[in-house]
MOPAC internal coordinates of N, CA, C and O (Angstrom, degrees):
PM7 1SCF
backbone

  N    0.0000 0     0.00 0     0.00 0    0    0    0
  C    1.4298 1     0.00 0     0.00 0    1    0    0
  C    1.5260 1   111.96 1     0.00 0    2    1    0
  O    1.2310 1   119.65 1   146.41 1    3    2    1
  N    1.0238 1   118.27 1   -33.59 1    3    2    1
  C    1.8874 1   138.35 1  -173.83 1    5    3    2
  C    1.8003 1    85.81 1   -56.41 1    6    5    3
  O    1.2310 1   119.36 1   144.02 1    7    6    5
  N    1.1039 1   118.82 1   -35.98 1    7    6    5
  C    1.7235 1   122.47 1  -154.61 1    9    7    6
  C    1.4213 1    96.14 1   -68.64 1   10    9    7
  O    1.2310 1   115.48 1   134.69 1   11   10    9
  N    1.3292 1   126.19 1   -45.31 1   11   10    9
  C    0.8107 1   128.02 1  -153.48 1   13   11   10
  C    1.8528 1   111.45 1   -82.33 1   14   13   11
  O    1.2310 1   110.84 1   176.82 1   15   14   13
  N    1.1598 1   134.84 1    -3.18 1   15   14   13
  C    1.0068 1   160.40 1  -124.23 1   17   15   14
  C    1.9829 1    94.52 1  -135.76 1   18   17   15
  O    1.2310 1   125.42 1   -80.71 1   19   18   17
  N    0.9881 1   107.19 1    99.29 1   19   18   17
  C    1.6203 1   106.46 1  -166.07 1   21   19   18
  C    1.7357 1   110.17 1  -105.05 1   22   21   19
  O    1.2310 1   109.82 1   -50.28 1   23   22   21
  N    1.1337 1   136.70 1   129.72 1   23   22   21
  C    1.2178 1   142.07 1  -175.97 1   25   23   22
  C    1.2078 1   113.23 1   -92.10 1   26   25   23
  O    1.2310 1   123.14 1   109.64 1   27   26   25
  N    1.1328 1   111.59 1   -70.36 1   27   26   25
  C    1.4442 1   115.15 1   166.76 1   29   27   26
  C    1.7029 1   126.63 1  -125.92 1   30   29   27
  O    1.2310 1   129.67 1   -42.12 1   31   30   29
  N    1.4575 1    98.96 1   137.88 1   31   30   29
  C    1.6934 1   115.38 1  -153.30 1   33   31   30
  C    1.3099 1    98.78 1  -114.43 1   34   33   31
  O    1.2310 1   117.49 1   -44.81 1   35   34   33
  N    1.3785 1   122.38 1   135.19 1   35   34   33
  C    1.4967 1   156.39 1  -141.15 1   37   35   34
  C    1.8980 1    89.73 1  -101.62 1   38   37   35
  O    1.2310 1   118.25 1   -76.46 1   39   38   37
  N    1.5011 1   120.95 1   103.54 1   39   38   37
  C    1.2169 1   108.85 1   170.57 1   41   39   38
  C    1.8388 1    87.77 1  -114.26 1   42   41   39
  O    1.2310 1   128.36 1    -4.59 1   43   42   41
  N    1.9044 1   101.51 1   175.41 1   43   42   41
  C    1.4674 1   100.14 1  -179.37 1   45   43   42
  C    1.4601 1   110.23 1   -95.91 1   46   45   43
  O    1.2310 1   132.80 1    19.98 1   47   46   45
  N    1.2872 1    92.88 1  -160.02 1   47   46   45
  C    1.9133 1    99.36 1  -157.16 1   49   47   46
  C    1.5438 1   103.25 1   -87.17 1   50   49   47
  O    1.2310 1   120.02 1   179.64 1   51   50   49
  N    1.7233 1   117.57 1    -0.36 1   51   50   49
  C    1.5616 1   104.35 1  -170.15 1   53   51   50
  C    1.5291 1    96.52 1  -116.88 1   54   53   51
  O    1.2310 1   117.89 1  -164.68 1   55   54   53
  N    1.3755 1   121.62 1    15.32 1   55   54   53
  C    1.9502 1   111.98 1   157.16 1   57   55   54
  C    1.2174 1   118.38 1  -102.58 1   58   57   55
  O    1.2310 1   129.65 1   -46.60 1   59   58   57
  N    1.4167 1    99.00 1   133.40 1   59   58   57
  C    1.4403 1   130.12 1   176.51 1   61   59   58
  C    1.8204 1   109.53 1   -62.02 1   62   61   59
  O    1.2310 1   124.09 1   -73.12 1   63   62   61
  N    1.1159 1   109.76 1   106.88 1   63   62   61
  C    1.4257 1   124.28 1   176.50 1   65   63   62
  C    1.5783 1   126.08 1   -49.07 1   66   65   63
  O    1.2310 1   134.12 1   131.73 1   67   66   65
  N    1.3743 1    90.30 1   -48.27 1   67   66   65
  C    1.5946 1    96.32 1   164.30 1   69   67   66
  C    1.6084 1   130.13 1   -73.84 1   70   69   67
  O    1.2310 1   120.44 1   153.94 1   71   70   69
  N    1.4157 1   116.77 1   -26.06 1   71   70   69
  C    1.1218 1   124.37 1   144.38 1   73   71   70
  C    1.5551 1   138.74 1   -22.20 1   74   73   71
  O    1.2310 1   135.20 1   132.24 1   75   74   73
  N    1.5457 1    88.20 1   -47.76 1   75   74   73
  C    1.4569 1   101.88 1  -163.82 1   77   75   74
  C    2.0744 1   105.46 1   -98.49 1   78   77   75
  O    1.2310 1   126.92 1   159.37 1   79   78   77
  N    1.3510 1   104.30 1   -20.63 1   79   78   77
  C    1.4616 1    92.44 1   165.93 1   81   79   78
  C    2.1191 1   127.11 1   -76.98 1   82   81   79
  O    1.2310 1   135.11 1   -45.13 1   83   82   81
  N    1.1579 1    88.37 1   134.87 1   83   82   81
  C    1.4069 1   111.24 1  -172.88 1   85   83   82
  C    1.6326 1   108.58 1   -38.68 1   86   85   83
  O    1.2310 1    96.18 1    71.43 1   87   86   85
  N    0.9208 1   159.59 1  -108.57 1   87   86   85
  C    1.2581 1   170.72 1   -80.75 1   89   87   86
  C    1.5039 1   129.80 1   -23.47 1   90   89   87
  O    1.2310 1   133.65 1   -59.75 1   91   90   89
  N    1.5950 1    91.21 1   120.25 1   91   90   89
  C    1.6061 1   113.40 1  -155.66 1   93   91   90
  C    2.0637 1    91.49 1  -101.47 1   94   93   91
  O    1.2310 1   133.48 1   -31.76 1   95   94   93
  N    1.8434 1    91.54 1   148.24 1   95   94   93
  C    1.2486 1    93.15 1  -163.95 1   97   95   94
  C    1.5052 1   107.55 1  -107.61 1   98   97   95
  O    1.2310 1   125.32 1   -31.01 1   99   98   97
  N    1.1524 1   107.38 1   148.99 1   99   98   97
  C    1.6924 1    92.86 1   166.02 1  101   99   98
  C    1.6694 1   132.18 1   -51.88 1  102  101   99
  O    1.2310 1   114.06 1  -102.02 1  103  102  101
  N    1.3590 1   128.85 1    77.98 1  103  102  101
  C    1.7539 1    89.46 1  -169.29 1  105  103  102
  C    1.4945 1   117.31 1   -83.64 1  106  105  103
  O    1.2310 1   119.99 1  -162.21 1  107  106  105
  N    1.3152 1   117.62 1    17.79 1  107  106  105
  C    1.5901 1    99.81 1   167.25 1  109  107  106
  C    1.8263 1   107.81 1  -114.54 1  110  109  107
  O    1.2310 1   130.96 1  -139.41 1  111  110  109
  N    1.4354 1    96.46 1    40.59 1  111  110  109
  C    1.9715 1    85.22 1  -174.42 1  113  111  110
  C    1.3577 1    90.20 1   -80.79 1  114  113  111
  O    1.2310 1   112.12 1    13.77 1  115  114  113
  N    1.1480 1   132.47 1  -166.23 1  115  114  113
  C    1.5618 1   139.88 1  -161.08 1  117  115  114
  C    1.4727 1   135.60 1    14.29 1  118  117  115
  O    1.2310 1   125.34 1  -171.68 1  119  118  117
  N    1.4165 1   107.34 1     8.32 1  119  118  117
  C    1.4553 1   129.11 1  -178.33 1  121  119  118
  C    1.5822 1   112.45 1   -75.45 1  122  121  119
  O    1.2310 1   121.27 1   -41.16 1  123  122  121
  N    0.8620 1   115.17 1   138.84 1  123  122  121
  C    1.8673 1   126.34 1   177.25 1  125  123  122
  C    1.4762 1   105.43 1  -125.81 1  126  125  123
  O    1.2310 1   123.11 1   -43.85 1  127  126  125
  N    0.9297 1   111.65 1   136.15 1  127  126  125
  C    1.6152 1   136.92 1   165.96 1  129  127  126
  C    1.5299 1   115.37 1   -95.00 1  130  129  127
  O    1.2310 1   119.94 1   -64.49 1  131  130  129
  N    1.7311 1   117.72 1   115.51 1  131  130  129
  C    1.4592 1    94.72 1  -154.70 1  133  131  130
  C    1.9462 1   110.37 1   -82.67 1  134  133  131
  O    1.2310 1   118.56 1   -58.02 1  135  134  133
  N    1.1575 1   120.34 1   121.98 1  135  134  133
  C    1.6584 1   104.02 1  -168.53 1  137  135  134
  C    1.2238 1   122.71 1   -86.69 1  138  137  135
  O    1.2310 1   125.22 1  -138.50 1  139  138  137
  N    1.3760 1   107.59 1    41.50 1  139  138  137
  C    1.7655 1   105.12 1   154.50 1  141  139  138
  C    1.5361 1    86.48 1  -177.49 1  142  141  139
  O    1.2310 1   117.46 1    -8.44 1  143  142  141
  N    1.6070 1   122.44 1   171.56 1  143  142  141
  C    1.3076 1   135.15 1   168.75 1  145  143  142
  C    1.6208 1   113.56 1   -68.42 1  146  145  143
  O    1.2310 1   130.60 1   -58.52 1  147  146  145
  N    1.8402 1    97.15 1   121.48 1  147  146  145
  C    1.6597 1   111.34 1   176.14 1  149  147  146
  C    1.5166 1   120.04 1   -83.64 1  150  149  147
  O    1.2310 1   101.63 1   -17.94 1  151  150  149
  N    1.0729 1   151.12 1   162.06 1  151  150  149
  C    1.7746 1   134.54 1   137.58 1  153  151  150
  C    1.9290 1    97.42 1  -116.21 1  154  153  151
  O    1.2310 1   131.31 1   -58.75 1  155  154  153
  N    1.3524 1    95.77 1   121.25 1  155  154  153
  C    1.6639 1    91.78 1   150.18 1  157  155  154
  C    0.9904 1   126.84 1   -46.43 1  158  157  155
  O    1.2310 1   117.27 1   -26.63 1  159  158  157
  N    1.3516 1   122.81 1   153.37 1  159  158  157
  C    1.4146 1   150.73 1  -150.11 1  161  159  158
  C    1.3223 1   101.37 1  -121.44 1  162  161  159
  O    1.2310 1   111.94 1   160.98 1  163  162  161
  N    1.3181 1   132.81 1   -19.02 1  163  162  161
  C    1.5049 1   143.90 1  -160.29 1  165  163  162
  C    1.4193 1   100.35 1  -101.86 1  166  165  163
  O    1.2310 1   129.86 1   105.14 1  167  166  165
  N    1.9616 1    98.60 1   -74.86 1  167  166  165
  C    1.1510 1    98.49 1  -166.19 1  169  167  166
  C    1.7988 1   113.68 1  -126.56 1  170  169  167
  O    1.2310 1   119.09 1  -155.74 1  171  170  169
  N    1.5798 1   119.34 1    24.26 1  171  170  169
  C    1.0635 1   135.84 1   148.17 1  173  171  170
  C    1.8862 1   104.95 1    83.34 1  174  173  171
  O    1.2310 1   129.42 1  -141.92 1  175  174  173
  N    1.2173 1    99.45 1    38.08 1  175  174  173
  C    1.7207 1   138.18 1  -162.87 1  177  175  174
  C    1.8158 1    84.10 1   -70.10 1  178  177  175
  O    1.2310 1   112.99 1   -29.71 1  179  178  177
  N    0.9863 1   130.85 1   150.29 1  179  178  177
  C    1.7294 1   130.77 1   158.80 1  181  179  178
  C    1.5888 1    87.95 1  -121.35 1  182  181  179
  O    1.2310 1   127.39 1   -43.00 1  183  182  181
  N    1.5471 1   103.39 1   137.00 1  183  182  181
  C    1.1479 1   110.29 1   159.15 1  185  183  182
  C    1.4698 1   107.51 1  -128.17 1  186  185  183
  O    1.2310 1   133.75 1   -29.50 1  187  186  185
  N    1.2245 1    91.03 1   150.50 1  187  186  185
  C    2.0536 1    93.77 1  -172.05 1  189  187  186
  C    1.7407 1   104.85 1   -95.52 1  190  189  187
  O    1.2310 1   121.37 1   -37.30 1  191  190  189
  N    1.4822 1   114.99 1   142.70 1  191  190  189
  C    1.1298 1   137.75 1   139.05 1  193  191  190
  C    1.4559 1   113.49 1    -7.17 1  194  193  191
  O    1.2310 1   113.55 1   -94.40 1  195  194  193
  N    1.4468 1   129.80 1    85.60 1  195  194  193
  C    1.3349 1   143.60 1   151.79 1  197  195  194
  C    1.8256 1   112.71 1   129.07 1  198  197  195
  O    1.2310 1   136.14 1  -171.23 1  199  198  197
  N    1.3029 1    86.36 1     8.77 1  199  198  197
  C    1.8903 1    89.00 1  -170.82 1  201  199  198
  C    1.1438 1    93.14 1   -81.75 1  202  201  199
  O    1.2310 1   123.32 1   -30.46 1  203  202  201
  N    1.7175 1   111.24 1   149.54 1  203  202  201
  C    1.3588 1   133.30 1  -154.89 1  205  203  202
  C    1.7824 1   100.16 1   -92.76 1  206  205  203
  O    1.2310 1   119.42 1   -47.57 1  207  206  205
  N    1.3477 1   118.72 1   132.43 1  207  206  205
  C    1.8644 1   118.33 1   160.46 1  209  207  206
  C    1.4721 1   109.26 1  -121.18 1  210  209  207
  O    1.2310 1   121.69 1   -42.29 1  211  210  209
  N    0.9584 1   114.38 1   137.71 1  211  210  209
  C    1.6859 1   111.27 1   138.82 1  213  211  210
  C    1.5145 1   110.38 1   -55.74 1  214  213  211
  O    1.2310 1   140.87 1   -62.50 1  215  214  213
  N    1.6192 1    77.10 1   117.50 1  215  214  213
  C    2.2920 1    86.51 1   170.30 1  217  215  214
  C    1.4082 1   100.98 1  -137.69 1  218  217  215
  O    1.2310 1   136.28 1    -3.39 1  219  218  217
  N    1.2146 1    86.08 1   176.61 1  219  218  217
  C    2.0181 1    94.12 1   170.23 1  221  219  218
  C    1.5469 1   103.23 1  -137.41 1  222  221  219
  O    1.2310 1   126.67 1   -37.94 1  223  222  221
  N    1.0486 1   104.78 1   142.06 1  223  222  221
  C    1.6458 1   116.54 1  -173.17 1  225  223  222
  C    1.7408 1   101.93 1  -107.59 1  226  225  223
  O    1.2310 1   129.68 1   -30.41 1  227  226  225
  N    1.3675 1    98.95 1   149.59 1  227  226  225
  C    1.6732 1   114.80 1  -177.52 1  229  227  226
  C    1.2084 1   113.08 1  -159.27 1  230  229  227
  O    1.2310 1   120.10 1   -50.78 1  231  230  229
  N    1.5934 1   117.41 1   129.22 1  231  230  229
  C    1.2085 1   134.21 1  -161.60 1  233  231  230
  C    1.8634 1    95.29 1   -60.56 1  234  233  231
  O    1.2310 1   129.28 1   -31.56 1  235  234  233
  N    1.2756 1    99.72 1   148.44 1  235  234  233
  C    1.4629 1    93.22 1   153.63 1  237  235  234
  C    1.4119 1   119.05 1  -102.19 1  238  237  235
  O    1.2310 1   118.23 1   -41.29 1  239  238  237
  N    1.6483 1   120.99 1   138.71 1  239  238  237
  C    1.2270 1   117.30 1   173.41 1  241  239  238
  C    1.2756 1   131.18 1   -79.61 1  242  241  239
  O    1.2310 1   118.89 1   -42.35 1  243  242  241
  N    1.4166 1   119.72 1   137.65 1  243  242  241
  C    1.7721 1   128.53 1  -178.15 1  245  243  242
  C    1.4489 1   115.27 1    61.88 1  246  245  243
  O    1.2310 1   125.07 1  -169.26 1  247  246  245
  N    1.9368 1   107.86 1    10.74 1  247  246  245
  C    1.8082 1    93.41 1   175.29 1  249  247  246
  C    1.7440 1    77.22 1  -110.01 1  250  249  247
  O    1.2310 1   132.46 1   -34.19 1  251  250  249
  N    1.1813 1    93.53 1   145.81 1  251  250  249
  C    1.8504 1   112.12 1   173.44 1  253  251  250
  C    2.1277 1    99.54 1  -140.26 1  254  253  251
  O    1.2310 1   132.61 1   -30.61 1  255  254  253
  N    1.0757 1    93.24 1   149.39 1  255  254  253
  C    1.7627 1   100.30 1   162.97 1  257  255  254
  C    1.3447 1   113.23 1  -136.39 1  258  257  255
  O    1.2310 1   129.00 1   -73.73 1  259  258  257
  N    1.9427 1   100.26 1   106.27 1  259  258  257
  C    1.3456 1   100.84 1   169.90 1  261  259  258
  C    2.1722 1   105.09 1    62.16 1  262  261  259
  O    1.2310 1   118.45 1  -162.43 1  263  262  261
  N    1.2991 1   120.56 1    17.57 1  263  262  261
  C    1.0787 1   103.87 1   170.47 1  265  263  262
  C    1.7857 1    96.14 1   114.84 1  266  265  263
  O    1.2310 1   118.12 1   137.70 1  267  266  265
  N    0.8536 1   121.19 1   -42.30 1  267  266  265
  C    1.6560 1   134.95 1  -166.93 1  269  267  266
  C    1.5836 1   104.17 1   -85.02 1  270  269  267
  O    1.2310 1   130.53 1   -55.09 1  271  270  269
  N    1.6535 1    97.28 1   124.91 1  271  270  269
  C    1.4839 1    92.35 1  -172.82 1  273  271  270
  C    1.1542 1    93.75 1  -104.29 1  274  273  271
  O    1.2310 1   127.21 1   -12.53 1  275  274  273
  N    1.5896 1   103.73 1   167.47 1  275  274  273
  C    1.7281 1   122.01 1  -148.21 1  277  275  274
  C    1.6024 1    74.75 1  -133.90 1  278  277  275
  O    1.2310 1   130.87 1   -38.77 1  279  278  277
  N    1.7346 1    96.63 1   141.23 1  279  278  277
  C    1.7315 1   132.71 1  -143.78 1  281  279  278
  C    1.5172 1    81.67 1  -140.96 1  282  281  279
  O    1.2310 1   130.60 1   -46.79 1  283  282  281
  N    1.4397 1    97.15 1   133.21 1  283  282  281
  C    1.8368 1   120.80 1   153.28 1  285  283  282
  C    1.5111 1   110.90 1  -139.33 1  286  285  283
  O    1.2310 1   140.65 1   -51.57 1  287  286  285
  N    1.3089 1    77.53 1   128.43 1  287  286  285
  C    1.4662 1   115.49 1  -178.60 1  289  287  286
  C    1.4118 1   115.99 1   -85.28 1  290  289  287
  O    1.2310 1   112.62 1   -27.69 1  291  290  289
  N    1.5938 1   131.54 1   152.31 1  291  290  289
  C    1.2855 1   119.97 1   176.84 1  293  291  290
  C    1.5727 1    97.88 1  -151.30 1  294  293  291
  O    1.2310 1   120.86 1   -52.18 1  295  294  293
  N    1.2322 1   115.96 1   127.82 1  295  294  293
  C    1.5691 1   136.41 1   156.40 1  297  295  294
  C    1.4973 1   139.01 1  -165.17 1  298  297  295
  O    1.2310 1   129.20 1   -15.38 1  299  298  297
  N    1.5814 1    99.88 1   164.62 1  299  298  297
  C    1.6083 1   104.66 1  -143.72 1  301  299  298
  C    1.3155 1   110.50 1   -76.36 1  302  301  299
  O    1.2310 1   100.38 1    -9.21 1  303  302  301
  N    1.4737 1   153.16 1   170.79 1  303  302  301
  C    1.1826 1   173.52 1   108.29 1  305  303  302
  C    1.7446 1    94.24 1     0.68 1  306  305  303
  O    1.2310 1   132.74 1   -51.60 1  307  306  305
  N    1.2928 1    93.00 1   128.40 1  307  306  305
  C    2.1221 1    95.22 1   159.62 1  309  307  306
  C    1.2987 1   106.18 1   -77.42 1  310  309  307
  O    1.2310 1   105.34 1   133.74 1  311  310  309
  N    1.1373 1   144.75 1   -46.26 1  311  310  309
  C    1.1310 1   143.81 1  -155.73 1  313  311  310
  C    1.5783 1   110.47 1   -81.22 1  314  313  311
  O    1.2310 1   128.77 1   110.45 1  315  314  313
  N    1.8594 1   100.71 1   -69.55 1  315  314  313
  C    1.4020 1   111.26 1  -174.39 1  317  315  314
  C    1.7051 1   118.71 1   -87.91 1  318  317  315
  O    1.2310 1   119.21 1  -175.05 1  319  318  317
  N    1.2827 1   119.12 1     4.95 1  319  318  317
  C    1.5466 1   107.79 1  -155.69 1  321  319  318
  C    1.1859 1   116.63 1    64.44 1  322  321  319
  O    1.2310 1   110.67 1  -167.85 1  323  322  321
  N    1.5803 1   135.16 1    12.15 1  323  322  321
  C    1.9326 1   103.57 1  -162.91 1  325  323  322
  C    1.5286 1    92.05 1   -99.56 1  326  325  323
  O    1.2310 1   127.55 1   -12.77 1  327  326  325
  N    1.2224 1   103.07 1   167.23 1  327  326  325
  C    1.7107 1   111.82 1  -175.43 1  329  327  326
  C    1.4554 1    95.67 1   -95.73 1  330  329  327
  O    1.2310 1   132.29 1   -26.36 1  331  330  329
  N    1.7095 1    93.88 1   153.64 1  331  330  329
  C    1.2947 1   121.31 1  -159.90 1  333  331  330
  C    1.8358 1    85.43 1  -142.77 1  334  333  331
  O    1.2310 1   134.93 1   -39.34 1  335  334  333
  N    1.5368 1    88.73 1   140.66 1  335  334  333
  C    1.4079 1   100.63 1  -172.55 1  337  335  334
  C    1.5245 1   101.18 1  -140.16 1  338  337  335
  O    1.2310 1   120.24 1   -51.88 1  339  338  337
  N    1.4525 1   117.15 1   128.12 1  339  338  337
  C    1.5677 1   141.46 1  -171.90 1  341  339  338
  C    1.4926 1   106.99 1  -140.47 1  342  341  339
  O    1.2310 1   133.05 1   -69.01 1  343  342  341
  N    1.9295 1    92.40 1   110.99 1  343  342  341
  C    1.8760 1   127.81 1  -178.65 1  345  343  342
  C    1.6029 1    94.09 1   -83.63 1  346  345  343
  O    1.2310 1   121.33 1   -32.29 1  347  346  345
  N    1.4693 1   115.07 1   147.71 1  347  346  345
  C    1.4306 1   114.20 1   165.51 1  349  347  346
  C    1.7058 1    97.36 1   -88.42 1  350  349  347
  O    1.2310 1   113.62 1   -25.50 1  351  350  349
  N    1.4933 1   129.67 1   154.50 1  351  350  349
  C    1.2470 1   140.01 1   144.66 1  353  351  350
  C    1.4386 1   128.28 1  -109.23 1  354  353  351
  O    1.2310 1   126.85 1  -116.81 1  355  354  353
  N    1.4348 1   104.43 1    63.19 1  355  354  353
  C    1.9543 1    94.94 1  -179.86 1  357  355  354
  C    0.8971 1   131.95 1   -64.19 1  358  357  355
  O    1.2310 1   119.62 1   179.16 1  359  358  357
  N    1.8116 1   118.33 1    -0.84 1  359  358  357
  C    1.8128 1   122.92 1   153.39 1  361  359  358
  C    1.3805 1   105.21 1   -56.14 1  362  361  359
  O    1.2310 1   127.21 1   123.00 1  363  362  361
  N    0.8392 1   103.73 1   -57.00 1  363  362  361
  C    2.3673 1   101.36 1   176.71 1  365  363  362
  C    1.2221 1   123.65 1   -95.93 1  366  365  363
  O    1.2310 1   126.05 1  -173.54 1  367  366  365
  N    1.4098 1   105.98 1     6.46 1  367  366  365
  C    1.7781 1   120.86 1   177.48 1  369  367  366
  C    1.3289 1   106.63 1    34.44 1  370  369  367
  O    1.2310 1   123.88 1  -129.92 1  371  370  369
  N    1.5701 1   110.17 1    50.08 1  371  370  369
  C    1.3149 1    99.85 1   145.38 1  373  371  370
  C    1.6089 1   103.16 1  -154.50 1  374  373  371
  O    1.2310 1   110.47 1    39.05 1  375  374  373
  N    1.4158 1   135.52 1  -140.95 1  375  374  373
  C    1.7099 1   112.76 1  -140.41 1  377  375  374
  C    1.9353 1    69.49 1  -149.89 1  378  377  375
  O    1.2310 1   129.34 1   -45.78 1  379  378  377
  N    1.8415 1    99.60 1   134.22 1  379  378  377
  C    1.1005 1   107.17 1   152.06 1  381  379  378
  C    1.8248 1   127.12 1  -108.90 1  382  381  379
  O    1.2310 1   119.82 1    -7.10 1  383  382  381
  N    1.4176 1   117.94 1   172.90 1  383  382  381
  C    1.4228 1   112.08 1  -159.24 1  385  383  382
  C    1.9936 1    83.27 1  -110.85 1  386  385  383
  O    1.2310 1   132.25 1   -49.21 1  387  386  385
  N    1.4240 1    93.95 1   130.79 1  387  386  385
  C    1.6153 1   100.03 1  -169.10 1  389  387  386
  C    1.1905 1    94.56 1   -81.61 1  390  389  387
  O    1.2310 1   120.45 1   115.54 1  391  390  389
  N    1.5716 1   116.75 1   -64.46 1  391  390  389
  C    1.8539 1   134.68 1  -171.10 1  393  391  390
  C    1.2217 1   114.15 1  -123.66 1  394  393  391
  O    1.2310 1   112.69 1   -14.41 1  395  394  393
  N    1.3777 1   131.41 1   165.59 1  395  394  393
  C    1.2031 1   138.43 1   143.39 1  397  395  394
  C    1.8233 1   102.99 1    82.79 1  398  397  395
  O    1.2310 1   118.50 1  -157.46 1  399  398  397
  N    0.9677 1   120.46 1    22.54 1  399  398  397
  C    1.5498 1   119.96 1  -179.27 1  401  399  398
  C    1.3658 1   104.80 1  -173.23 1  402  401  399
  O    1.2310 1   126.11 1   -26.87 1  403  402  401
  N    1.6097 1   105.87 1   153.13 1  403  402  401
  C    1.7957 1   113.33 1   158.39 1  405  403  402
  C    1.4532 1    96.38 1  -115.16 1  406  405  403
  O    1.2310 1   117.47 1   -21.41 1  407  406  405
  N    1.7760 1   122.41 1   158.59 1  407  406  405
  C    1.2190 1   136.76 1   162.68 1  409  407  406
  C    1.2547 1   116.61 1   -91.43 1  410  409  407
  O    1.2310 1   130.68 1   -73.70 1  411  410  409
  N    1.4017 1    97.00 1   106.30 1  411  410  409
  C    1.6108 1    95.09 1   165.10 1  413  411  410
  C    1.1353 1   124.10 1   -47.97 1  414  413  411
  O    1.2310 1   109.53 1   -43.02 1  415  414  413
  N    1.1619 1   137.23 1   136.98 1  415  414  413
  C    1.5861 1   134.69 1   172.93 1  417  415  414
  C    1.5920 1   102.54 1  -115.80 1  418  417  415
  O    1.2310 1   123.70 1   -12.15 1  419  418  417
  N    1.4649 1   110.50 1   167.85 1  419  418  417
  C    1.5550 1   137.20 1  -179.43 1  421  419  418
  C    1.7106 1    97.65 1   -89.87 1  422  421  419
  O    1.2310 1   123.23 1   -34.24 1  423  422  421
  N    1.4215 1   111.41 1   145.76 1  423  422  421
  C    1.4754 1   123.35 1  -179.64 1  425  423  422
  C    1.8432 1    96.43 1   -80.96 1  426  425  423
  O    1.2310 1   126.52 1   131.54 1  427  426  425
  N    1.5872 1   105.06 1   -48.46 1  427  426  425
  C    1.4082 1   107.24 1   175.18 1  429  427  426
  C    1.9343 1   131.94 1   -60.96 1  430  429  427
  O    1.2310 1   127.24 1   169.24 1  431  430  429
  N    1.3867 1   103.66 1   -10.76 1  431  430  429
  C    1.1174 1   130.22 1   150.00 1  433  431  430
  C    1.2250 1   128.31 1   -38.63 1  434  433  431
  O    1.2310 1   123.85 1    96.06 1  435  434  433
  N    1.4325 1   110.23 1   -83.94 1  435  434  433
  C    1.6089 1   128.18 1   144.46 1  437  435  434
  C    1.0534 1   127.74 1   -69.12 1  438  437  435
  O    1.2310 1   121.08 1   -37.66 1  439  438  437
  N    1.6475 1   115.53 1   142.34 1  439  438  437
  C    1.4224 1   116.30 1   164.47 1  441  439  438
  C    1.0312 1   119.62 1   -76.88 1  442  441  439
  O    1.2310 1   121.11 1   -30.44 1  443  442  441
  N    1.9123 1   115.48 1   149.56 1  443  442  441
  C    1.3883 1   118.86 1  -162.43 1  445  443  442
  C    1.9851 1   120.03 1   -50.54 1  446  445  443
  O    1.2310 1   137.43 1   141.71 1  447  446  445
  N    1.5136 1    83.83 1   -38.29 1  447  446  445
  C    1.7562 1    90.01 1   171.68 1  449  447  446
  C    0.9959 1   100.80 1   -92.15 1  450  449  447
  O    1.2310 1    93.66 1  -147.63 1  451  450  449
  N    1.2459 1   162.99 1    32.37 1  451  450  449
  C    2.0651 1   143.77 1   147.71 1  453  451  450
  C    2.0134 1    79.48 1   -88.11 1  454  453  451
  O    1.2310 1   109.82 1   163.65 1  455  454  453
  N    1.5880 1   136.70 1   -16.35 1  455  454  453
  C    1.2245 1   111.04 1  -157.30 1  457  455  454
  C    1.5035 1   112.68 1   -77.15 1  458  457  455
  O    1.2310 1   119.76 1   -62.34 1  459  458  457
  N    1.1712 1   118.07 1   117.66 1  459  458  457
  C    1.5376 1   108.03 1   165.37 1  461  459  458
  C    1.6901 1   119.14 1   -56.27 1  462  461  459
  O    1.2310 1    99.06 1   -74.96 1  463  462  461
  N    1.1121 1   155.26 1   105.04 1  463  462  461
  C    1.0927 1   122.82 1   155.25 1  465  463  462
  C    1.4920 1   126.91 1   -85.65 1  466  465  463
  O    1.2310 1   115.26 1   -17.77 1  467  466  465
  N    1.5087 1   126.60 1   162.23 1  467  466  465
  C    1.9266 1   127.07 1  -166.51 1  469  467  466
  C    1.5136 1    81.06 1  -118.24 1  470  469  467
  O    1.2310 1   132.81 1   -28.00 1  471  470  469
  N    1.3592 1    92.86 1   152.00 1  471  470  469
  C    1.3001 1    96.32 1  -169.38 1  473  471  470
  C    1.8495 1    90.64 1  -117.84 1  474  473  471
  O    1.2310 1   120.10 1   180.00 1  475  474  473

């Protein structure tokens, strides 16, 4: 049974080797997961907490925390296309919205009196 079991297989002299290797792609490289609930700024779009974009990430220059470099993120609106731009904050370890969006927040989050309400 071992015989049957082949190691190495006899191709001819006119295939291209590189041809023949596989190459598997990343499909989640440049992908962002959004980490908390967005609303457009444009066209008042809600996007929920974990939905997937194509973004591109870019260092920010000369802001550092404590050693930790601070990342902006950029991606588009489902609805409208408009760009949406997300700062890291590892002083409050969590991510503010620079442009193009407000963060929804939780009522249970805040206490009822820290809430501003706009009337």
């Amino acid at each position: 049974m071992a015989e049957r079991r082949v190691l190495n297989k006899c191709y001819s002299l006119d295939i291209d080797p590189a041809a023949m290797i596989e190459r598997r792609r990343n499909s989640n490289k440049g992908q962002l997961m959004l980490p908390m609930s967005i609303q457009c700024s444009t066209c008042r779009n809600y996007m929920n907490k974990g939905t997937r974009f194509k973004s591109r990430k870019e260092d920010v220059i000369g802001e550092t925390y404590r050693g930790i470099q601070i990342r902006r993120f950029y991606f588009n609106c489902t609805m409208c296309s408009a760009e949406i731009i997300i700062k890291t904050d590892p002083q409050n370890v969590d991510y503010t919205v620079e442009s193009g969006g407000v963060i929804n927040f939780e009522l249970w989050l805040k206490g009822f009196d820290e809430l501003e309400l706009i009337d």
